[in-house]
N, C-alpha and C positions, 0 to 999 in steps of 0.2 A: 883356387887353393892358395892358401895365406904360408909362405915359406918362414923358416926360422929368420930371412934376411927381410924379408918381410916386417916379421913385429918388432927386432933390431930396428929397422930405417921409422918405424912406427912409433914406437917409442920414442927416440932420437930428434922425430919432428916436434913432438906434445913439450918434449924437454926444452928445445932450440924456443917455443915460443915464450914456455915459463920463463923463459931466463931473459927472452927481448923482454918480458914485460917489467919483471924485475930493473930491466936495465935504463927502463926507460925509451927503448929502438923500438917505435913503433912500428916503422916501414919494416923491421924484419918480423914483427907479430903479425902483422899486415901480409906480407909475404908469403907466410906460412900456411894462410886459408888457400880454401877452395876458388879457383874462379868465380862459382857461385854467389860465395860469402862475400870476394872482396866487389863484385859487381852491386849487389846490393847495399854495403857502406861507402863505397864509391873512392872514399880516401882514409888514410890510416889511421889518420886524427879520428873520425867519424864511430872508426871501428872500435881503437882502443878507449874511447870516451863510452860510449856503448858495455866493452868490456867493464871499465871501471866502475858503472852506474849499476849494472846486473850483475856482476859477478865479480866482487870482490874478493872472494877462493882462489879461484885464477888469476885475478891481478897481483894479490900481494899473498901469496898463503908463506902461514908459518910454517909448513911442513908438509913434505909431499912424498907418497908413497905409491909408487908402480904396483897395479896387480895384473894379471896376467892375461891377456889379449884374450876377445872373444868376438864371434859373429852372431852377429843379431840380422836375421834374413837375409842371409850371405855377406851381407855389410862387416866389417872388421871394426872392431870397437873398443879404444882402450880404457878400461876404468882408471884411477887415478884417486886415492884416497888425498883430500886435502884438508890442513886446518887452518881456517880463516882465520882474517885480522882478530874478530872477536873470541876465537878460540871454537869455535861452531865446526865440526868434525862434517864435510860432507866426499859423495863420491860425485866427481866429471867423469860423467861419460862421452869419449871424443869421438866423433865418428867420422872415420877416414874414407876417404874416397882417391881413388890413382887415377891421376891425370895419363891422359894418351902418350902422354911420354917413360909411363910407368912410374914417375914421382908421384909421392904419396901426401898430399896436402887435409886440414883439418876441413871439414863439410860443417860442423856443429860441435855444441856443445851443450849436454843437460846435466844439470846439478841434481841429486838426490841426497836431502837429508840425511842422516844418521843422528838425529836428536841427540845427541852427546855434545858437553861444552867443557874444553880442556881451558886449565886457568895457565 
């Protein structure tokens, strides 16, 4: 069961990474994933270079809107309305996963269109 403190710390995470990438802090973008994710880019550079090349909503959006937490096959899910550098309106979908420690780290992330382009 997903608590209110839950999609708080949830949100909170998606926010802390937008803002390392913004900032440039890769080790703290880096940090943010899952075991998983950071096992498979190995190192931060790796990751947020990766980030940059597919997903540049995420790396640099001009504008980001929280919508409201959901489970997709019990998995916890936050959507995230973004608009990209070229003004291309899409939703990330983040998918959370809680570490044994009960911290809440990013597992993924899928971009879905919204075919709209804000100038």
């Amino acid at each position: 069961m997903i608590t209110d403190r839950d999609r708080q710390v949830i949100r909170l995470i998606v926010e802390r990474q937008l803002l390392a990438f913004q900032q440039n802090d890769d080790q703290s973008a880096f940090s943010l994933a899952s075991p998983n994710i950071r096992k498979k880019f190995v190192t931060a550079e790796s990751f947020v270079y990766m980030v940059k090349r597919n997903y540049p909503a995420v790396y640099r959006p001009r504008g980001v809107i929280f919508e409201e937490l959901d489970l997709s096959q019990e998995v916890p899910t936050q959507p995230v309305l973004l608009l990209s550098p070229n003004g291309a309106l899409v939703r990330a979908i983040y998918v959370m996963e809680q570490q044994a420690d009960y911290n809440w780290r990013i597992n993924g992330c899928y971009l879905m269109s919204l075919n709209e382009r804000i100038n």
